[in-house]
DSSP file (Angstrom, degrees, kcal/mol; ACC not computed):
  #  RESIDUE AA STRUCTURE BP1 BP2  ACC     N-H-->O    O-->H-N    N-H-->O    O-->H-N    TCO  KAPPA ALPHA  PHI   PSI    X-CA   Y-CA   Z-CA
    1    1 A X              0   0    0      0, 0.0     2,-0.1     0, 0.0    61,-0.0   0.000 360.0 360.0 360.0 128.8   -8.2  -20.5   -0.6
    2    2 A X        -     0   0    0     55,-0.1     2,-0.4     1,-0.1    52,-0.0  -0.395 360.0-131.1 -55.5 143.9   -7.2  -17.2    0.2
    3    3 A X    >   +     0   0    0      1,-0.1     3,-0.6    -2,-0.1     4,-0.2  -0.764  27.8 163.2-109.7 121.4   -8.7  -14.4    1.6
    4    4 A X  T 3>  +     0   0    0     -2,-0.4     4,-2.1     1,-0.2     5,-0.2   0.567  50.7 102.4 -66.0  -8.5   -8.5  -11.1    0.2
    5    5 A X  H 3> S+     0   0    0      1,-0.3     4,-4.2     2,-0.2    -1,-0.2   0.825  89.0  49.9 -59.6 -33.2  -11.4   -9.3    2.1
    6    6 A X  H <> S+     0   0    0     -3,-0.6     4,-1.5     2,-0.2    -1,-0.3   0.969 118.0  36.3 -25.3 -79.2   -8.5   -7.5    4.4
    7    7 A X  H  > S+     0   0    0     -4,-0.2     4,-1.9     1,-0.2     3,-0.3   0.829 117.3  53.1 -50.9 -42.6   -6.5   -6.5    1.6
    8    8 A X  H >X S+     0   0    0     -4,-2.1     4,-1.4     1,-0.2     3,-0.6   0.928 118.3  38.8 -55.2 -71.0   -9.9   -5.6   -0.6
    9    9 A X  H 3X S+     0   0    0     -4,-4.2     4,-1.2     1,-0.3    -1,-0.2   0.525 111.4  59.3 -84.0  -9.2  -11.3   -3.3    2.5
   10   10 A X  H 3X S+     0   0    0     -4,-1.5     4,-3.3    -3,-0.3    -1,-0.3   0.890 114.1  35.3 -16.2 -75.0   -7.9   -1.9    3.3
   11   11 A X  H <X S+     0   0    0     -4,-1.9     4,-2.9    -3,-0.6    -2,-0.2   0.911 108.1  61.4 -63.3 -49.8   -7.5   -0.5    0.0
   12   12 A X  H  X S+     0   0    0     -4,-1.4     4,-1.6     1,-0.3    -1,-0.3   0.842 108.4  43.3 -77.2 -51.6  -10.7    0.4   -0.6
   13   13 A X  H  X S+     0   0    0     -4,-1.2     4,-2.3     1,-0.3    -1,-0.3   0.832 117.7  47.1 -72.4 -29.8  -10.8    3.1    2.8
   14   14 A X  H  X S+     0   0    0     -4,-3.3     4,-1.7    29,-0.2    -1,-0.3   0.899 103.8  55.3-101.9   4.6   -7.8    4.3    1.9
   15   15 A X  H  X S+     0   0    0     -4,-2.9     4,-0.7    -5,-0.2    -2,-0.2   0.910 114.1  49.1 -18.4 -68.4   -9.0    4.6   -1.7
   16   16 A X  H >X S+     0   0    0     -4,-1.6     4,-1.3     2,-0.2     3,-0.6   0.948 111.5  48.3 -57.7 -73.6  -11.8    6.7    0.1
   17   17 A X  H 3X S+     0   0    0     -4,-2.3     4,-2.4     1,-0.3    -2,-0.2   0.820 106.1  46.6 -42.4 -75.3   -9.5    8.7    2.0
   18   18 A X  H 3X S+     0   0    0     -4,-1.7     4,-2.1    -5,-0.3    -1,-0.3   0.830 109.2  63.2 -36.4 -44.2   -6.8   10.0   -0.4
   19   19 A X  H XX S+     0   0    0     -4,-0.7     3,-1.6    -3,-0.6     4,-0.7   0.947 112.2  38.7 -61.0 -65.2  -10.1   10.9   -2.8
   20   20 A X  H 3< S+     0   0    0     -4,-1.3     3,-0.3     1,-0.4    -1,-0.3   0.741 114.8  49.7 -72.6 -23.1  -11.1   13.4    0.2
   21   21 A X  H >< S+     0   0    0     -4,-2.4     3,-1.1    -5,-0.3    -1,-0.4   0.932 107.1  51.5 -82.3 -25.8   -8.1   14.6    1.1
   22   22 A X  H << S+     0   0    0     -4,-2.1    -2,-0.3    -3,-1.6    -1,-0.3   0.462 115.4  44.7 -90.2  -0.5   -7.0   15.5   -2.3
   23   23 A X  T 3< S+     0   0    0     -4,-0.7    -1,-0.2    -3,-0.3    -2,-0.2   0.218  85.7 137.5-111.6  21.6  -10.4   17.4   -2.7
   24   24 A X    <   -     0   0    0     -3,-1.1     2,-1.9    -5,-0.2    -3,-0.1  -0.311  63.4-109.3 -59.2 146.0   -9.9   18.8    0.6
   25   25 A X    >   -     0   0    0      1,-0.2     3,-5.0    -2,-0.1    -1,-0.1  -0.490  16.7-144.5 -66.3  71.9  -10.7   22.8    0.9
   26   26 A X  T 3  S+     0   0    0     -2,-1.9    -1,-0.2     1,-0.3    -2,-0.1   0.550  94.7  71.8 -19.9 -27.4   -7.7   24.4    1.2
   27   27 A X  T 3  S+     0   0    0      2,-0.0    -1,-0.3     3,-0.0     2,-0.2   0.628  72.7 114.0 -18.2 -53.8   -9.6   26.7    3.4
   28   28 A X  S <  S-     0   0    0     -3,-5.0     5,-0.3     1,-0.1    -4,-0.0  -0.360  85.3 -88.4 -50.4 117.6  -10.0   24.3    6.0
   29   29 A X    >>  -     0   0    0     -2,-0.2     4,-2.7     1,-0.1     3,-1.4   0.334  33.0-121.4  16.9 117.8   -8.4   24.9    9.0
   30   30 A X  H 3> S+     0   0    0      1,-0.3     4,-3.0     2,-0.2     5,-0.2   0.950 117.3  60.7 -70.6 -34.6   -4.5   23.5    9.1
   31   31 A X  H 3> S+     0   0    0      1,-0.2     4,-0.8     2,-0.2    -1,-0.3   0.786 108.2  41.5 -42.3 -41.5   -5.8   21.5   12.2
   32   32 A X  H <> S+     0   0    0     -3,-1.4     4,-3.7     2,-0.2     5,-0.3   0.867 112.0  55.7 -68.1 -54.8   -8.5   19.5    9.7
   33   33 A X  H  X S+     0   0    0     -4,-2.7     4,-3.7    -5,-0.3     5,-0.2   0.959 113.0  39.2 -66.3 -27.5   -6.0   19.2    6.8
   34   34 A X  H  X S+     0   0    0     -4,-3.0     4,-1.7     1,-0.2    -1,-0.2   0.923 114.2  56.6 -57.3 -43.5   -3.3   17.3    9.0
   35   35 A X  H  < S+     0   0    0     -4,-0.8     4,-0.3     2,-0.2    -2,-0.2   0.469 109.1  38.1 -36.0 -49.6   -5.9   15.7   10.4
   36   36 A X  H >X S+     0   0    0     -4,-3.7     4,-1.7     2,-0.1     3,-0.7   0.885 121.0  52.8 -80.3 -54.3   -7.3   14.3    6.9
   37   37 A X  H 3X S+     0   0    0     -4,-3.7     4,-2.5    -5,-0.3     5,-0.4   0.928 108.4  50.2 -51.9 -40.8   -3.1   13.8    5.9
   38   38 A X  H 3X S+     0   0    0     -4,-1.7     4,-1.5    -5,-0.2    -1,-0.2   0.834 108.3  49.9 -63.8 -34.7   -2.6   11.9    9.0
   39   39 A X  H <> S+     0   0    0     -3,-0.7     4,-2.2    -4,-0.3    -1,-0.2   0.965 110.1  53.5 -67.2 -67.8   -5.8    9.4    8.4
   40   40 A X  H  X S+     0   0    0     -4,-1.7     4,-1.3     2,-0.3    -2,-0.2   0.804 107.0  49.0 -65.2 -42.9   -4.5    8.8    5.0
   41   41 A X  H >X S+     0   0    0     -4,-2.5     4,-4.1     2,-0.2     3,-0.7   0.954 113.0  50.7 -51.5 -52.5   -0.8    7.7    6.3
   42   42 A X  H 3X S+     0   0    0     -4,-1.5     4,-2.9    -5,-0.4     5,-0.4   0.995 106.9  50.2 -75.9 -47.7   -2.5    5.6    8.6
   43   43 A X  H 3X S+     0   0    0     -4,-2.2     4,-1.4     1,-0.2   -29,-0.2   0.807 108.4  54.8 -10.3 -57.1   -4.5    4.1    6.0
   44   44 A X  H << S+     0   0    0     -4,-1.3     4,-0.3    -3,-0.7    -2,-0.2   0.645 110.2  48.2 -80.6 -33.2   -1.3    3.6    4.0
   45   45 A X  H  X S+     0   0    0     -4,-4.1     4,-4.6    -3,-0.2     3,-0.4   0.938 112.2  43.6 -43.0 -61.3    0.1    1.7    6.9
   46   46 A X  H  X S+     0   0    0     -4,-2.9     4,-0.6    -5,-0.4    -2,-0.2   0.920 117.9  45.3 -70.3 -29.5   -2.4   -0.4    7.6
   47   47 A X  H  < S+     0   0    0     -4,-1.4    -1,-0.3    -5,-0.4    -3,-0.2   0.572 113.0  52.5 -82.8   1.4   -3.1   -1.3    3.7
   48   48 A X  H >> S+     0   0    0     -3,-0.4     4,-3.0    -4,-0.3     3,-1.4   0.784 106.0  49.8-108.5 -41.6    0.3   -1.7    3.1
   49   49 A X  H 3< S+     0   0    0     -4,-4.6     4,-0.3     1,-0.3    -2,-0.2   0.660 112.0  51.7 -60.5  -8.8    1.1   -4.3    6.1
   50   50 A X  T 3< S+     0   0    0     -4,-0.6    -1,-0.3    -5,-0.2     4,-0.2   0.302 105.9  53.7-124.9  24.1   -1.6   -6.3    5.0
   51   51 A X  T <> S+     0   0    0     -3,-1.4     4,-1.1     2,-0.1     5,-0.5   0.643 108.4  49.8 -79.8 -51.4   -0.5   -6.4    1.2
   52   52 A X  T  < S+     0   0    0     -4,-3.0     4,-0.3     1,-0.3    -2,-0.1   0.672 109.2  49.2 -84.6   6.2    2.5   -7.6    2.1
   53   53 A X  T  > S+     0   0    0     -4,-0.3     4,-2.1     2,-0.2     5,-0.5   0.746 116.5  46.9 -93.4 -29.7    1.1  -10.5    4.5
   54   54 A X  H >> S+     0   0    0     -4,-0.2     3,-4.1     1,-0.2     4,-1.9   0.898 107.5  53.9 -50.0 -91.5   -1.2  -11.4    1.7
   55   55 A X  H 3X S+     0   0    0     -4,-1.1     4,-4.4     1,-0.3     5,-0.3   0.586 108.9  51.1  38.7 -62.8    1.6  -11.3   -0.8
   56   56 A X  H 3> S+     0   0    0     -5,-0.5     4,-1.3     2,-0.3    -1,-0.3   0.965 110.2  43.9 -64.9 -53.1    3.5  -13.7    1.3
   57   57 A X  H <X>S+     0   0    0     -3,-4.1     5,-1.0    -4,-2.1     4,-0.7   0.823 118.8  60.3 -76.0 -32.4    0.5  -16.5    1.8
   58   58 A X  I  X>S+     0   0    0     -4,-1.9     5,-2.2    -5,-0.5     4,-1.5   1.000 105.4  35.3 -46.9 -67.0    0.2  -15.7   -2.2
   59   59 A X  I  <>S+     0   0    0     -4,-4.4     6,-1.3    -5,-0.2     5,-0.8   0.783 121.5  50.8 -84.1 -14.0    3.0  -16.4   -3.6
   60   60 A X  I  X5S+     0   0    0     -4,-1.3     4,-1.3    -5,-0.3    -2,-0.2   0.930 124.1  29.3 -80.1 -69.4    3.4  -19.7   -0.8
   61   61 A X  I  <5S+     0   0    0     -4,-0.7    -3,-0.2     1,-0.1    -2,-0.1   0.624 134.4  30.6 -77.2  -7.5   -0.6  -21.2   -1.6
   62   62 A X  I  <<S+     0   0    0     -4,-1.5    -3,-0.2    -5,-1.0    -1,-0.1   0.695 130.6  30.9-121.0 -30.2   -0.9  -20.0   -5.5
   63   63 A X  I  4<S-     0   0    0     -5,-2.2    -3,-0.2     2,-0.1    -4,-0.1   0.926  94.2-137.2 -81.0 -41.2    2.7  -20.1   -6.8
   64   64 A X     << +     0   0    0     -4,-1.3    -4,-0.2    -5,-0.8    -3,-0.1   0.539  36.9 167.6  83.9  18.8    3.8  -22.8   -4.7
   65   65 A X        -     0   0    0     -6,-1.3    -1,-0.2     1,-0.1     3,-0.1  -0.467  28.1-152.0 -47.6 140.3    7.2  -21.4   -3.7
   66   66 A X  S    S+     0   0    0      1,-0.1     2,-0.4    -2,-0.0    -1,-0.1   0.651  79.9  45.9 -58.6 -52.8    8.6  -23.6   -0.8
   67   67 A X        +     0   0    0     -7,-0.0     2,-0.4     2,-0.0    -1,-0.1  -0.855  65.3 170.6 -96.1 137.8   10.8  -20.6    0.8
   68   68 A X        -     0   0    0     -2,-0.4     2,-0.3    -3,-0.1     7,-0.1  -0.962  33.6-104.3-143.1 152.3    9.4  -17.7    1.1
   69   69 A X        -     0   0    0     -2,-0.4     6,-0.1     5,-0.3     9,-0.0  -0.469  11.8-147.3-115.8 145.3   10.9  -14.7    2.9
   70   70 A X  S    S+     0   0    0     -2,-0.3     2,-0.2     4,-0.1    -1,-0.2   0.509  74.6  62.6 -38.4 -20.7    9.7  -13.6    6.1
   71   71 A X  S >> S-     0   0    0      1,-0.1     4,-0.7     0, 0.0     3,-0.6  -0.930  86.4-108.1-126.7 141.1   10.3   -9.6    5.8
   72   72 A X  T >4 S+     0   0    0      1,-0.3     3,-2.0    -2,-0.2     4,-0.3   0.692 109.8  50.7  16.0-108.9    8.6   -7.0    3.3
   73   73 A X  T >> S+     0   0    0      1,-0.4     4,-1.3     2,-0.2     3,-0.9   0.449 110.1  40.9 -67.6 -41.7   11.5   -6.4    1.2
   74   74 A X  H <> S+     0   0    0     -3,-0.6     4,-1.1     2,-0.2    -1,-0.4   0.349 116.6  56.4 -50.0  -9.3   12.9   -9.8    0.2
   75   75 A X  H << S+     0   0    0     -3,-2.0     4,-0.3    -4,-0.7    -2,-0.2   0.493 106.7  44.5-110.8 -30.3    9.3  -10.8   -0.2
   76   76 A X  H <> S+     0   0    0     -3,-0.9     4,-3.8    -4,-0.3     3,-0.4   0.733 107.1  58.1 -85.2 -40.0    8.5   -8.0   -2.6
   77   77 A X  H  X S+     0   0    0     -4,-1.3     4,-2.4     1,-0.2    -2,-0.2   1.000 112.3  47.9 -59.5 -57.1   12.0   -8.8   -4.6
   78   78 A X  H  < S+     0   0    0     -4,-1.1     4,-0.5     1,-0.2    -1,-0.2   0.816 109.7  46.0 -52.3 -24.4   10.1  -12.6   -5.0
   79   79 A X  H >>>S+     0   0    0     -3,-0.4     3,-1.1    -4,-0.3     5,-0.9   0.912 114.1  52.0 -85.7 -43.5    6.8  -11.4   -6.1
   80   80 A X  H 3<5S+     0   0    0     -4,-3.8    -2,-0.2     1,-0.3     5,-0.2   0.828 107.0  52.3 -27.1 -50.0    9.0   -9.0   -8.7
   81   81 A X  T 3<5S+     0   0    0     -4,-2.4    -1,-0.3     1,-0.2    -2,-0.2   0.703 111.1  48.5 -73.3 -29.3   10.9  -12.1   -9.9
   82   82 A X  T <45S-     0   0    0     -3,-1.1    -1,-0.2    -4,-0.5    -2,-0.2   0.372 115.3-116.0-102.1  12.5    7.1  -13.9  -10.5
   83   83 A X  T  <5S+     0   0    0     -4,-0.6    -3,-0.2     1,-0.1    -2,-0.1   0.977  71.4 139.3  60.8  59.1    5.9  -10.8  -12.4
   84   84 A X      < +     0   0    0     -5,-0.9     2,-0.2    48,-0.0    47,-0.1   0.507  51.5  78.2-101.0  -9.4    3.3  -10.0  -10.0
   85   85 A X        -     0   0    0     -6,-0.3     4,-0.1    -5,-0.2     3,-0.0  -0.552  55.3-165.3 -94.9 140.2    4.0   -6.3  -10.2
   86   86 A X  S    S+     0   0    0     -2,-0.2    -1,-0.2     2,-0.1     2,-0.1   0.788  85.3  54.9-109.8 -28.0    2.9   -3.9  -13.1
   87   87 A X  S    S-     0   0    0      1,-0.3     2,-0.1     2,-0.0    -2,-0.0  -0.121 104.4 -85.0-113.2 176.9    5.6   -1.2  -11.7
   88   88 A X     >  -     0   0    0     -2,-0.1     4,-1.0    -3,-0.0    -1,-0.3  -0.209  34.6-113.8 -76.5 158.4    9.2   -1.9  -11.2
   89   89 A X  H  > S+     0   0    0      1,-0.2     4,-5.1     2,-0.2   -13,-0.1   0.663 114.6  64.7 -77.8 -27.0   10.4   -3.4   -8.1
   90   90 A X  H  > S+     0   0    0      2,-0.2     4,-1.5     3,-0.1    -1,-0.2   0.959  96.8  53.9 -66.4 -36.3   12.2   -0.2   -7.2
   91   91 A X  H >> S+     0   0    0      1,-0.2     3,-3.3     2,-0.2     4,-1.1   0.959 107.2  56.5 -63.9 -74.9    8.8    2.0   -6.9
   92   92 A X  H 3X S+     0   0    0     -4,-1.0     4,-3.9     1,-0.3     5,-0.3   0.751 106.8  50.6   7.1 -67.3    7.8   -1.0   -4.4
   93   93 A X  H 3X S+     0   0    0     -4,-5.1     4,-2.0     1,-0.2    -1,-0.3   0.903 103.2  53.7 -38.3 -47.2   10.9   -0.1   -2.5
   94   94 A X  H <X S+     0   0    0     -3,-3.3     4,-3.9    -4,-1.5    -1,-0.2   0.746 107.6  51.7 -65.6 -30.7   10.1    3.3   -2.4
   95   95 A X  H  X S+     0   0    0     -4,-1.1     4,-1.1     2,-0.2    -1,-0.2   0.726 112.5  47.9 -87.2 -25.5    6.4    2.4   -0.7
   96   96 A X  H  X S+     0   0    0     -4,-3.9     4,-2.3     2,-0.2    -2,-0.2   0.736 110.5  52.0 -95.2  -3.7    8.1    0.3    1.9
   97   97 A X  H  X S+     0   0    0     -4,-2.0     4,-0.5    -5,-0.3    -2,-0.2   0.937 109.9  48.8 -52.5 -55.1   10.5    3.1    2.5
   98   98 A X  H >X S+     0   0    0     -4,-3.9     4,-1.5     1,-0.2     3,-0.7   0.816 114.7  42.1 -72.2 -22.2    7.8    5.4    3.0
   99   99 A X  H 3X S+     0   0    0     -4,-1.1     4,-0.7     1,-0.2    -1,-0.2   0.953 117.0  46.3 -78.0 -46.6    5.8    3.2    5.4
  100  100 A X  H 3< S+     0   0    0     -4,-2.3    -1,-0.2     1,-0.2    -2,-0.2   0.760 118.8  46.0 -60.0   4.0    8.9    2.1    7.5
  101  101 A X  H X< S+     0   0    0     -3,-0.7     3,-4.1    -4,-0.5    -1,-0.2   0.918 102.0  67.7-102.6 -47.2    9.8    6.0    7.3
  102  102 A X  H >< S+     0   0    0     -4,-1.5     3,-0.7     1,-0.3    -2,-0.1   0.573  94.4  52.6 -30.4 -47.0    6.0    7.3    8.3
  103  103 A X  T 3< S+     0   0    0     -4,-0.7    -1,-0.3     1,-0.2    -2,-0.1   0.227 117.1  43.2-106.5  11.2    5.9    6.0   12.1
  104  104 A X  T <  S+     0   0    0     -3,-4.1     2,-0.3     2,-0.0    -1,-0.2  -0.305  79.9 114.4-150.7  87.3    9.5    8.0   12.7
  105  105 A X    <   +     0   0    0     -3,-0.7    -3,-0.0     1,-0.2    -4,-0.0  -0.940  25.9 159.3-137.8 108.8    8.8   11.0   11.0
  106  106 A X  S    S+     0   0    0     -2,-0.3     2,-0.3     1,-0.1    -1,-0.2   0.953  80.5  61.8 -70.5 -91.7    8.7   14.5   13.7
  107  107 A X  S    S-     0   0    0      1,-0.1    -1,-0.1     4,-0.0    -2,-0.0   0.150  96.9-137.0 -40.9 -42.5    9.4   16.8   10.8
  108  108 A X  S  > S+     0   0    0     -2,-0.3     4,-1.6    -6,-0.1    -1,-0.1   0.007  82.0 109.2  69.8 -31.9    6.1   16.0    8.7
  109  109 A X  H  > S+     0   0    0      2,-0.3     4,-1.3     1,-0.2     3,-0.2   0.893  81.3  43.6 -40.0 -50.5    9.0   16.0    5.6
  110  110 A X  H  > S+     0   0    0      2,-0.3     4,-2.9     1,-0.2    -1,-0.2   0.729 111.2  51.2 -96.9 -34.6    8.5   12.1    5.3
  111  111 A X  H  > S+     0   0    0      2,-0.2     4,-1.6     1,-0.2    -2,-0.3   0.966 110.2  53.4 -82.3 -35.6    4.4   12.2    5.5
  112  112 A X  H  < S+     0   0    0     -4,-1.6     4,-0.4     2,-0.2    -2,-0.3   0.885 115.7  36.9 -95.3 -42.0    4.6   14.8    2.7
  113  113 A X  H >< S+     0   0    0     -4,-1.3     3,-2.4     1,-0.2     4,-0.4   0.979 114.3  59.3 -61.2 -67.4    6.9   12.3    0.4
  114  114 A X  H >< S+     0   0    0     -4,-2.9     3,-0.8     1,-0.3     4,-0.3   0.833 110.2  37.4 -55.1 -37.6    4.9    9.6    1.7
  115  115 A X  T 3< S+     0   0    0     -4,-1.6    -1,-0.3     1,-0.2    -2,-0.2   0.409 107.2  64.3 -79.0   2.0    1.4   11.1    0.2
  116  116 A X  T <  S+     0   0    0     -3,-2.4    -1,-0.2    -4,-0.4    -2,-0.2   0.417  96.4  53.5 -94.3   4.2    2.9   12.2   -2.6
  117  117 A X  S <> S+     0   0    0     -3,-0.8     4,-2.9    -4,-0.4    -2,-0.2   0.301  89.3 100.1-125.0  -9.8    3.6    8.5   -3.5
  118  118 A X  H  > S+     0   0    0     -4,-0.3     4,-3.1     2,-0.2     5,-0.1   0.878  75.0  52.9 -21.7 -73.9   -0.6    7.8   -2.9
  119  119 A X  H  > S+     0   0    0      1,-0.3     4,-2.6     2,-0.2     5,-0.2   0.894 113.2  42.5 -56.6 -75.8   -1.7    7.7   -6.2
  120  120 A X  H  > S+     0   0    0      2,-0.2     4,-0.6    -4,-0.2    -1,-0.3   0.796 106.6  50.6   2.2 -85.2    0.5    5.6   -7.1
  121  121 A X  H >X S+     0   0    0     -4,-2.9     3,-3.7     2,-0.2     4,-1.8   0.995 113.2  53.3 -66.0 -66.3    0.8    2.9   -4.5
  122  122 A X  H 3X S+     0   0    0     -4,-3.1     4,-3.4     1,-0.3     5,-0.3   0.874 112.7  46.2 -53.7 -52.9   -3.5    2.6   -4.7
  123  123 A X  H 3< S+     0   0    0     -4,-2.6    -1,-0.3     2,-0.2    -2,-0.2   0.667 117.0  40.3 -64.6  -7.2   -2.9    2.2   -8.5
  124  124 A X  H XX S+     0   0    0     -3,-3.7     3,-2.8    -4,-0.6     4,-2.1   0.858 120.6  54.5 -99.1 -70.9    0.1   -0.6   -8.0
  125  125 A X  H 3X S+     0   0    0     -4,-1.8     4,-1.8     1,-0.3    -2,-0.2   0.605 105.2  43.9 -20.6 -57.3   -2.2   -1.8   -5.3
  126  126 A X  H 3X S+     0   0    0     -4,-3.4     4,-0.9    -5,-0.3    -1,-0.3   0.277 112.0  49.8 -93.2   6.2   -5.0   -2.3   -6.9
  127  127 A X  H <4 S+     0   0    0     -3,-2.8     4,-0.3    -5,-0.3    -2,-0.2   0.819 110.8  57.6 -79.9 -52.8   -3.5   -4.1  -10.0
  128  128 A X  H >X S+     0   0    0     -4,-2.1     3,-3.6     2,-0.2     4,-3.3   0.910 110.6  41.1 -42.8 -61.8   -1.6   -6.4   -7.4
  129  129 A X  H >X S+     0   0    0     -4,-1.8     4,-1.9     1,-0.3     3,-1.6   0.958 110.4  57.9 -66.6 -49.8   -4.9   -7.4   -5.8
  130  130 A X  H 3X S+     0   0    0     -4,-0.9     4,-1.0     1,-0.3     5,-0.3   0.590 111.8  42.5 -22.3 -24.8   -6.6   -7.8   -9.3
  131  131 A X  H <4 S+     0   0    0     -3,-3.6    -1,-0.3    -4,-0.3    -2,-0.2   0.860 114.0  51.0 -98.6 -16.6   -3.9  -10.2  -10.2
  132  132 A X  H << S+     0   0    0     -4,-3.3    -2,-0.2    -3,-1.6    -3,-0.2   0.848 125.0  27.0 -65.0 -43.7   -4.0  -12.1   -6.7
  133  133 A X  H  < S-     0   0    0     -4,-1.9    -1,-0.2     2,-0.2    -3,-0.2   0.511  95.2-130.4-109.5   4.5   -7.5  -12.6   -6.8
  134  134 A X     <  +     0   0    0     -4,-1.0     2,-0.4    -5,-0.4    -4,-0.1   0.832  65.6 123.3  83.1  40.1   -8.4  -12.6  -10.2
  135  135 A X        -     0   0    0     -5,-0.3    -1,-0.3    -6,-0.2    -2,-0.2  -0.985  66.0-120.1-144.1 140.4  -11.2  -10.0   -9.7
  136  136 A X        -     0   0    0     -2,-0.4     2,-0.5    -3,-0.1    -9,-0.1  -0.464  40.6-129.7 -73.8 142.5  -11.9   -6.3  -11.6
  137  137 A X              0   0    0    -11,-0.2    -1,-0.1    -2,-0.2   -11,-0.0  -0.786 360.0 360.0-102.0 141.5  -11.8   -4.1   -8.4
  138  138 A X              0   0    0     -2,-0.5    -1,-0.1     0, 0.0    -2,-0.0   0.082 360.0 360.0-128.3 360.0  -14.9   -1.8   -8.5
């Protein structure tokens, strides 16, 4: 039996996050708002490495694949091919682009792409676990 609680509490904070940062007070201080963007990235890291380790023991203990492949992106192409995905396989891409892109990004250019692509990923996210664990996410 799997366990999601990872993925579940993952999601859930950066769920949390993105809500407050996108009602952040422009007002604030630039230091705070980077400060809230930066939390959310890291969020998006952390919930996104531990999708795709789920994912992996997923499609091995509930599909029953024999191979399965070791790295993020061949791993997403398999779950595509089993119609685990409500998006296209390409948006996917685009969300392990933006995490592998996130931890060498100086510029800030690459965290602005990558949080523009939030909304999104939580809503891809949270279908994904729905279908993995066969529970409405609350």
């Amino acid at each position: 039996m799997i366990e999601y609680d990872k993925f579940q509490k993952s999601l859930k904070n950066l769920e949390s996050q993105h809500e407050h940062y996108r009602t952040l007070d422009p007002s604030l201080p630039e230091f705070i708002q980077e400060g809230m963007a930066e939390s959310v990235i890291q969020r998006f890291e952390i919930c996104f490495d531990t999708l795709w380790k789920i994912l992996k023991l997923y499609l091995k203990e509930e599909i029953g694949l024999a191979e399965v492949p070791g790295g993020p992106k061949p791993l997403l192409r398999v779950a595509n091919e089993n119609d685990l995905f409500s998006s296209n396989v390409e948006q996917w891409m685009k969300y392990l682009e933006a995490r592998n892109s996130t931890s060498h990004d100086y510029s800030g250019e690459k965290a602005q792409i990558c949080l523009a692509l939030m909304g999104d990923f939580i809503d891809d996210a949270i279908g994904l676990y729905q279908t993995m664990s066969g529970e409405t996410w609350e």
